[in-house]
RODREN-730473 format. One record per atom (N, C-alpha, C): residue number from 1; atom name; x, y, z. Coordinates in nm, 3 decimals, always signed. Each point is the difference from the previous one (the first is absolute). Layout:
   i at      xx      yy      zz
 NUM CA       X       Y       Z
...
//
This chain:
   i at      xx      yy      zz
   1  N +15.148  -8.261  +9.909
   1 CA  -0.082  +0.037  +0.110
   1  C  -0.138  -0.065  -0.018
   2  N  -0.041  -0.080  +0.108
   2 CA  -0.112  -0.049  -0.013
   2  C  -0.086  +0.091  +0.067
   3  N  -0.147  +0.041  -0.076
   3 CA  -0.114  +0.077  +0.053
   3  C  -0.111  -0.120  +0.092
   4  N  -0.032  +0.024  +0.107
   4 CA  -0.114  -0.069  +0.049
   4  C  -0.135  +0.062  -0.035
   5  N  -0.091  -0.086  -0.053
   5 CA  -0.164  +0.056  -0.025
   5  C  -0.039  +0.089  +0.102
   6  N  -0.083  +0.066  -0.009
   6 CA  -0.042  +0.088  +0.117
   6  C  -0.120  -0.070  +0.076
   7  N  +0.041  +0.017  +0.121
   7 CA  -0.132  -0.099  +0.111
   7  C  -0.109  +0.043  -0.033
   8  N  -0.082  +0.066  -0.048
   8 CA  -0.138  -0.051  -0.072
   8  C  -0.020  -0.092  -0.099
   9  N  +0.112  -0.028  -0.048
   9 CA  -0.051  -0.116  -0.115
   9  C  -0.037  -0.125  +0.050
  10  N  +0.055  -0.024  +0.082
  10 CA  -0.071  -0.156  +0.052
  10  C  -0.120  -0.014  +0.024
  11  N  -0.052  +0.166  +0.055
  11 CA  -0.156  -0.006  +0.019
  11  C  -0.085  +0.026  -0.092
  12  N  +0.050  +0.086  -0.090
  12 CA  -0.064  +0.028  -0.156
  12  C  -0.020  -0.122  -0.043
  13  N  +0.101  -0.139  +0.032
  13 CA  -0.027  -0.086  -0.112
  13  C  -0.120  -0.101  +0.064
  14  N  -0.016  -0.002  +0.172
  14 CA  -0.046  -0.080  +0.084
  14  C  -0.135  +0.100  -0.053
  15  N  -0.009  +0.039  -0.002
  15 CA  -0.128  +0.076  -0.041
  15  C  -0.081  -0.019  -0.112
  16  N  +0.077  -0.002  -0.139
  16 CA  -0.040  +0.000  -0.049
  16  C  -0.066  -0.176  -0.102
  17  N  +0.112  -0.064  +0.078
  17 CA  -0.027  -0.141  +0.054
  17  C  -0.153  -0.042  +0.026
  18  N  -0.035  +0.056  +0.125
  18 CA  -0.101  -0.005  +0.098
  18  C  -0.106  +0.073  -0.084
  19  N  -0.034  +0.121  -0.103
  19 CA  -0.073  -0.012  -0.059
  19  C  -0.070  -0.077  -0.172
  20  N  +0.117  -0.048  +0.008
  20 CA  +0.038  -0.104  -0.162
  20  C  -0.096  -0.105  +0.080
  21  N  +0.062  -0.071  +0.124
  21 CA  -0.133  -0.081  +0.049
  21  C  -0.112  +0.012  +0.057
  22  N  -0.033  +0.136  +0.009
  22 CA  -0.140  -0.022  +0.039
  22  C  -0.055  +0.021  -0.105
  23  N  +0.053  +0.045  -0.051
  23 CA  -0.088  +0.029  -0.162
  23  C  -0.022  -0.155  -0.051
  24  N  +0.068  -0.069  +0.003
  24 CA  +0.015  -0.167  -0.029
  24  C  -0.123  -0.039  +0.065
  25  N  +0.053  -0.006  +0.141
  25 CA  -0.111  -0.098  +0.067
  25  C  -0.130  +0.097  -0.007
  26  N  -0.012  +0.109  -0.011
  26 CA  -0.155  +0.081  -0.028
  26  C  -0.034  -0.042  -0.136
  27  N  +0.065  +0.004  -0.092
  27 CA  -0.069  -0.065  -0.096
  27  C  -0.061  -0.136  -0.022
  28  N  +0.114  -0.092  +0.063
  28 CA  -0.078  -0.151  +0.002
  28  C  -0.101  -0.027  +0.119
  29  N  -0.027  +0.110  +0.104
  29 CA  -0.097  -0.007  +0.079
  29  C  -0.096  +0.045  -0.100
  30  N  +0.019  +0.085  -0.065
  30 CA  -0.147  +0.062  -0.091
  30  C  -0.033  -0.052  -0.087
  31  N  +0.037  -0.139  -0.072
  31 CA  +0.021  -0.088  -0.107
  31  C  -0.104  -0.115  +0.065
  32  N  +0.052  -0.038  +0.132
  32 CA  -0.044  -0.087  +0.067
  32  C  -0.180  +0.045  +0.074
  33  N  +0.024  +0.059  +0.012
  33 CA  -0.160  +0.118  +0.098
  33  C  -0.090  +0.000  -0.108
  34  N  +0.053  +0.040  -0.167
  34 CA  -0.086  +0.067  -0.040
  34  C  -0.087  -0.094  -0.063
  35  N  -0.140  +0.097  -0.019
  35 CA  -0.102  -0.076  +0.024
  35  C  -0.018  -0.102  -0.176
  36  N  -0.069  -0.168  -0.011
  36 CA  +0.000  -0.027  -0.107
  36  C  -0.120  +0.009  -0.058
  37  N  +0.011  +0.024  -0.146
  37 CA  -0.093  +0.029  -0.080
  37  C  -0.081  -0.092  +0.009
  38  N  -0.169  +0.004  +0.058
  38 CA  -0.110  -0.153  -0.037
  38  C  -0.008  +0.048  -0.117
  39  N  -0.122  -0.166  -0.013
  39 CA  -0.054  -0.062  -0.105
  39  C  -0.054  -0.124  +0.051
  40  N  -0.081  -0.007  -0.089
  40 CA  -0.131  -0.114  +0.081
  40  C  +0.070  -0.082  +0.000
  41  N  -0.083  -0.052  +0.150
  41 CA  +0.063  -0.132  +0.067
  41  C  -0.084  -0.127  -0.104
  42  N  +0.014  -0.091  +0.040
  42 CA  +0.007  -0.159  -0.088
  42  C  -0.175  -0.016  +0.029
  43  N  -0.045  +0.062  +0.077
  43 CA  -0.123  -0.035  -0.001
  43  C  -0.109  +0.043  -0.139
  44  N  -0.096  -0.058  -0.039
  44 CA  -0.131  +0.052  -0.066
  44  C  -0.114  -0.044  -0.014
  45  N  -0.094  +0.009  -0.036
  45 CA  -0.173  -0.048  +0.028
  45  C  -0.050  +0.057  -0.134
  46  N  -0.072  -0.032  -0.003
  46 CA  -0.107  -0.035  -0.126
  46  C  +0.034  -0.088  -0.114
  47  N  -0.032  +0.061  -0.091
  47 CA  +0.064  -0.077  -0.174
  47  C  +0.133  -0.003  +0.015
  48  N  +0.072  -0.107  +0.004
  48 CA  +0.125  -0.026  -0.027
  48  C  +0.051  +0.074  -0.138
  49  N  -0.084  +0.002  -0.122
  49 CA  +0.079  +0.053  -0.105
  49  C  -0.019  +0.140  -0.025
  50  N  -0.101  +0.057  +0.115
  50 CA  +0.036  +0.174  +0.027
  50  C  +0.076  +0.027  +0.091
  51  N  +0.009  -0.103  +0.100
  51 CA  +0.128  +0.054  +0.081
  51  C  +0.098  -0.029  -0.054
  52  N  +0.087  -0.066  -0.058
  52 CA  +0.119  -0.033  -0.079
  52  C  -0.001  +0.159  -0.108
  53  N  -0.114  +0.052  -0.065
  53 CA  +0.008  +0.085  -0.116
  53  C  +0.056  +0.177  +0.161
  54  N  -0.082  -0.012  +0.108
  54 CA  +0.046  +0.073  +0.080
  54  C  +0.112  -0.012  +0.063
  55  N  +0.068  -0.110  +0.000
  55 CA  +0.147  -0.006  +0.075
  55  C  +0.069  +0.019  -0.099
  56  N  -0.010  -0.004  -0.164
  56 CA  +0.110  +0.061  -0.070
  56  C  -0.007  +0.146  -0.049
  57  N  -0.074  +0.100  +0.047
  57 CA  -0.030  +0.111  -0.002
  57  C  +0.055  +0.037  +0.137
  58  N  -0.005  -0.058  +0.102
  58 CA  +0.027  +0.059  +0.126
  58  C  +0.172  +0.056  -0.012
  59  N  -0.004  +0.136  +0.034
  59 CA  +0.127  +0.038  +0.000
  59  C  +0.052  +0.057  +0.152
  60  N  +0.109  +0.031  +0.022
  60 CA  +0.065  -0.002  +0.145
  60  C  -0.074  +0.129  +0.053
  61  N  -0.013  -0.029  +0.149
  61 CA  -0.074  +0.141  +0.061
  61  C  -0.173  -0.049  +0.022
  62  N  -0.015  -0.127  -0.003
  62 CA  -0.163  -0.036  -0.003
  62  C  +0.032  -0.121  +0.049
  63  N  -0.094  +0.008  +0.154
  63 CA  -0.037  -0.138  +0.052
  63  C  -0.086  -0.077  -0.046
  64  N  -0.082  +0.023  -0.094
  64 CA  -0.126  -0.066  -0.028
  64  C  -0.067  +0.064  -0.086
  65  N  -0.051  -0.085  -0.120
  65 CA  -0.089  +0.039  -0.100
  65  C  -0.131  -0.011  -0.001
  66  N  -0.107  +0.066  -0.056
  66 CA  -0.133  -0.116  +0.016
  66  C  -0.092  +0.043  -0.109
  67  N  -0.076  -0.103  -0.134
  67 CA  -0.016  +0.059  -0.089
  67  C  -0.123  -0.070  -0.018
  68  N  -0.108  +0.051  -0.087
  68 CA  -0.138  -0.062  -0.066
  68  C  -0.025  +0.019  -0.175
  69  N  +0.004  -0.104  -0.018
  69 CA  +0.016  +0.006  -0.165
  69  C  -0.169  -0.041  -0.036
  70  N  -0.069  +0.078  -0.091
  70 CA  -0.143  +0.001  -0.031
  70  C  +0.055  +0.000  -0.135
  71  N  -0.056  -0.147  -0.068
  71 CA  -0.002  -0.021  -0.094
  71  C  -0.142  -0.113  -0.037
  72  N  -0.054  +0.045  -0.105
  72 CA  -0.114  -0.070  -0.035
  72  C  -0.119  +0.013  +0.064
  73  N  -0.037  +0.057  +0.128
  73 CA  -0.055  +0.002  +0.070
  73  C  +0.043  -0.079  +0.166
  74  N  +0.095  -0.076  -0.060
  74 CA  +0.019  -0.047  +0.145
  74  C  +0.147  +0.077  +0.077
  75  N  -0.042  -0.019  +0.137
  75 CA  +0.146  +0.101  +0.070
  75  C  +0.103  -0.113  +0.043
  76  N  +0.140  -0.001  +0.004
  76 CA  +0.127  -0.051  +0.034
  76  C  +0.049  +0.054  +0.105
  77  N  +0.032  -0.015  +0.147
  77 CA  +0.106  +0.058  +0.026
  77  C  +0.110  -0.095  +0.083
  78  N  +0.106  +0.063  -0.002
  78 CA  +0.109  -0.039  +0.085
  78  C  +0.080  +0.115  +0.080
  79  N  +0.087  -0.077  +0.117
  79 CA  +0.061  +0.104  +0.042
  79  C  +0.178  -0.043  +0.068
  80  N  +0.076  +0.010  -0.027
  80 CA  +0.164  -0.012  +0.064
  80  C  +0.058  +0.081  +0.056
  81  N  +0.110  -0.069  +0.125
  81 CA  +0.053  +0.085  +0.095
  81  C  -0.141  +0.041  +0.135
  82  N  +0.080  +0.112  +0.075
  82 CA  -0.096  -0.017  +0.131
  82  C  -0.019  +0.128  +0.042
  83  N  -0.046  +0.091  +0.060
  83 CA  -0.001  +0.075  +0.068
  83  C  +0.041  +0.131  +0.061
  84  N  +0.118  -0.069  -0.027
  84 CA  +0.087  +0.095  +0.059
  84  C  +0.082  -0.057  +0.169
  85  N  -0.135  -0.081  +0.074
  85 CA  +0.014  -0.078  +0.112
  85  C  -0.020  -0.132  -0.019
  86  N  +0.037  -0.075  -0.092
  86 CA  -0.003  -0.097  +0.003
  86  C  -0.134  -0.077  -0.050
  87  N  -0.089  +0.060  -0.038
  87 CA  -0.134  -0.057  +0.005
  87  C  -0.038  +0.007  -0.145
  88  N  -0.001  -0.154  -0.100
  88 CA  -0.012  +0.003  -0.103
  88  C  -0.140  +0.067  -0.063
  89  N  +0.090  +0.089  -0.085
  89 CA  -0.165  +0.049  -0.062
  89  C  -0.116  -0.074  -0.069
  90  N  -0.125  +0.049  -0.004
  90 CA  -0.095  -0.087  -0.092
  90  C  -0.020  +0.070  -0.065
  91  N  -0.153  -0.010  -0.101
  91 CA  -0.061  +0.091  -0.023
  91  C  -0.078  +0.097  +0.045
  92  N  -0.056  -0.030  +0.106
  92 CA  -0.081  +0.077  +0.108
  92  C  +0.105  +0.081  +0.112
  93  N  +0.155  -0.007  +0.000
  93 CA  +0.045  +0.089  +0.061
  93  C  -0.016  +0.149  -0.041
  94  N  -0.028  +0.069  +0.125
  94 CA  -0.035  +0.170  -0.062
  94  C  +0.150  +0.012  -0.014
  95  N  +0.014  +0.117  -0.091
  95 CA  +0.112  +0.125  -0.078
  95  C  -0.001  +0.091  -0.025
  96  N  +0.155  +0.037  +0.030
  96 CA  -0.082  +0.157  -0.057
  96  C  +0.041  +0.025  -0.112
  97  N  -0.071  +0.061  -0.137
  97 CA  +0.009  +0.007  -0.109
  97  C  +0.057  +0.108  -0.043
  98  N  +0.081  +0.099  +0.053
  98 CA  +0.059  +0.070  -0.057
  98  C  -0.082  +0.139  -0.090
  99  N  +0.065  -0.012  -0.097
  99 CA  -0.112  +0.092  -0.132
  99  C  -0.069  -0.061  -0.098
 100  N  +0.021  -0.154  +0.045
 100 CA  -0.062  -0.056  -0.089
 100  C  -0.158  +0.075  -0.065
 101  N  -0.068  +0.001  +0.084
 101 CA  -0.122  +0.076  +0.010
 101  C  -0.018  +0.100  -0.079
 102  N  +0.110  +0.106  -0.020
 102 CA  +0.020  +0.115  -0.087
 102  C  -0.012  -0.079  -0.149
 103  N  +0.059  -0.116  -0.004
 103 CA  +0.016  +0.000  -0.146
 103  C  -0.160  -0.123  -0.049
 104  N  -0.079  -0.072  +0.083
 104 CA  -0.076  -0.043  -0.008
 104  C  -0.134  +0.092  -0.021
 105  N  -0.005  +0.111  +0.015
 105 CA  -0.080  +0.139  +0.041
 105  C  -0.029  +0.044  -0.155
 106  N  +0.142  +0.031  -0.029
 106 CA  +0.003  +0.057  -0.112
 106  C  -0.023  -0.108  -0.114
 107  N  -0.008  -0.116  -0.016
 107 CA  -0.069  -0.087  -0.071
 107  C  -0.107  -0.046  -0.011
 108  N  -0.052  +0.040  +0.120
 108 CA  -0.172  -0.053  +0.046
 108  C  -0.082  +0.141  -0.099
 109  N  +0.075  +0.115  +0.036
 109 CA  -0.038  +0.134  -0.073
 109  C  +0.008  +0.004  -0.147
 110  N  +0.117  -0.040  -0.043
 110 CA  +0.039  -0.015  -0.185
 110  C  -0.136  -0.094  +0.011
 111  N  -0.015  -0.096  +0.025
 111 CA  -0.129  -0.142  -0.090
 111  C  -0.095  +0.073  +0.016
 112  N  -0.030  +0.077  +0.145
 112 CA  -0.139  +0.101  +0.008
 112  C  -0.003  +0.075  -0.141
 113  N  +0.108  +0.087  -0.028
 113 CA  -0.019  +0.138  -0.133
 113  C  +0.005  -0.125  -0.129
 114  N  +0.046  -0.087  -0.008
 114 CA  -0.005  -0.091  -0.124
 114  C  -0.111  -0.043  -0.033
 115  N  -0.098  -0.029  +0.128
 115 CA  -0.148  -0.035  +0.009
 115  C  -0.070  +0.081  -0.024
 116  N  +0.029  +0.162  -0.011
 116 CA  -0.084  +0.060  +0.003
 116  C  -0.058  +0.047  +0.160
 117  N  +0.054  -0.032  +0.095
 117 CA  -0.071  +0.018  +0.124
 117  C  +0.040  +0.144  +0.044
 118  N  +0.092  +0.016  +0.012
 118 CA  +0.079  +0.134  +0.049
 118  C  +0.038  +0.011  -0.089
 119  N  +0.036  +0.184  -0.007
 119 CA  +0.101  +0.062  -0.130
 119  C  +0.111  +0.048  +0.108
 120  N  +0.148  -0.008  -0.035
 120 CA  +0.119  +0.113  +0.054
 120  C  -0.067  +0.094  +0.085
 121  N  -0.036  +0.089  -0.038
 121 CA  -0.056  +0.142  +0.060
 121  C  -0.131  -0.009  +0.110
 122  N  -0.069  -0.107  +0.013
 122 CA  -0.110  -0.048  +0.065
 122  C  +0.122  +0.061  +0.197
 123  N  -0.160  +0.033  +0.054
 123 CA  +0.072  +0.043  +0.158
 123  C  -0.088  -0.119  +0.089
 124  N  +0.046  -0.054  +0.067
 124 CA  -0.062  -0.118  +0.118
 124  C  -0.140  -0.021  +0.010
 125  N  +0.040  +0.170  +0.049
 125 CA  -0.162  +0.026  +0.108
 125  C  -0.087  +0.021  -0.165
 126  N  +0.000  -0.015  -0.105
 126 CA  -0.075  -0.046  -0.129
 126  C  -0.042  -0.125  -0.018
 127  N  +0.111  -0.074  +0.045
 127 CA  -0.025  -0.155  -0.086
 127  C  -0.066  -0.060  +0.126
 128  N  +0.063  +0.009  +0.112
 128 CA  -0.062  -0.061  +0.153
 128  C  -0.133  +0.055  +0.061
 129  N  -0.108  +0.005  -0.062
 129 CA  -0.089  +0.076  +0.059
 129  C  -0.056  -0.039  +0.124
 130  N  -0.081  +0.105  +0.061
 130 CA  -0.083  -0.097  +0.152
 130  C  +0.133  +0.066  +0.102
 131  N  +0.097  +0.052  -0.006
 131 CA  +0.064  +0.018  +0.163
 131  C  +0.064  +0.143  -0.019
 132  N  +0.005  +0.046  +0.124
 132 CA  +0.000  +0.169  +0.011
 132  C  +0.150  +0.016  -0.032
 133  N  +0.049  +0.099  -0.118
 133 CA  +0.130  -0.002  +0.030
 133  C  +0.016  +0.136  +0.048
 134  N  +0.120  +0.047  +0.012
 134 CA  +0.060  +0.164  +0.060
 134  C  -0.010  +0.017  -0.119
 135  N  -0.020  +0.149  -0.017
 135 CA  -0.004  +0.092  -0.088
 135  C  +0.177  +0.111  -0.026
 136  N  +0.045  -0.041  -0.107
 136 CA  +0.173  +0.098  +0.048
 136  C  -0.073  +0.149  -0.018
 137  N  +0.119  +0.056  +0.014
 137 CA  +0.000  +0.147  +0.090
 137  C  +0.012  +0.051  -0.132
 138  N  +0.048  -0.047  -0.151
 138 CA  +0.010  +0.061  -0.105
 138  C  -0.076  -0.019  -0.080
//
């Protein structure tokens, strides 16, 4: 006795067919779409042998570097890659620096207490004299 499959299977299998490929073609659409990692473009300005020392530091996720090397008294800079829009950086392009600032702060402060200028425990409105500060509530 031969059994025949039961009439849903043809559609169970048409089905499950139909999602085997979209899963396919959704993935190589999302392979294809997705976005690629920059890194500075071929352009750079200033010192050739600080921009070369900045394009091998440059790592993926950065359009553009831009750096000033003070040595001896005299300043260096260079800069590689662009913008973000296309527009090669210099040295005089503005940036935004991030936290850099945080960690430049706290070094300008250490040489102050090394000098003797400020101690740790010193409060602003001490060392900055001449401007009104608020008074805290404690």
């Amino acid at each position: 006795m031969v059994v025949a499959p039961p009439a849903h299977a043809g559609t169970a299998r048409r089905v499950l067919v139909a999602v085997l490929a979209g899963a396919v073609l959704g993935g190589l659409l999302g392979w294809l779409v997705a976005p690629v990692p920059v890194s500075p473009g071929p352009s750079s300005t200033g010192d050739p042998a600080l921009a070369e020392r900045l394009r091998a530091v440059a790592g993926p996720g950065q359009h553009g570097l831009a750096a000033a090397l003070v040595a001896g008294g005299a300043v260096t800079t260079a800069a590689v890659g662009d913008d973000g829009r296309g527009t090669a950086l210099t040295a005089a392009t503005p940036m935004e620096i991030g936290s850099v600032t945080k960690t430049v702060t706290g070094a300008v402060l250490a040489g102050l207490e090394r000098r003797g200028v400020v101690r740790a425990g010193d409060r602003l409105r001490d060392v900055v004299p001449g401007r009104e500060w608020a008074r805290s509530a404690t």
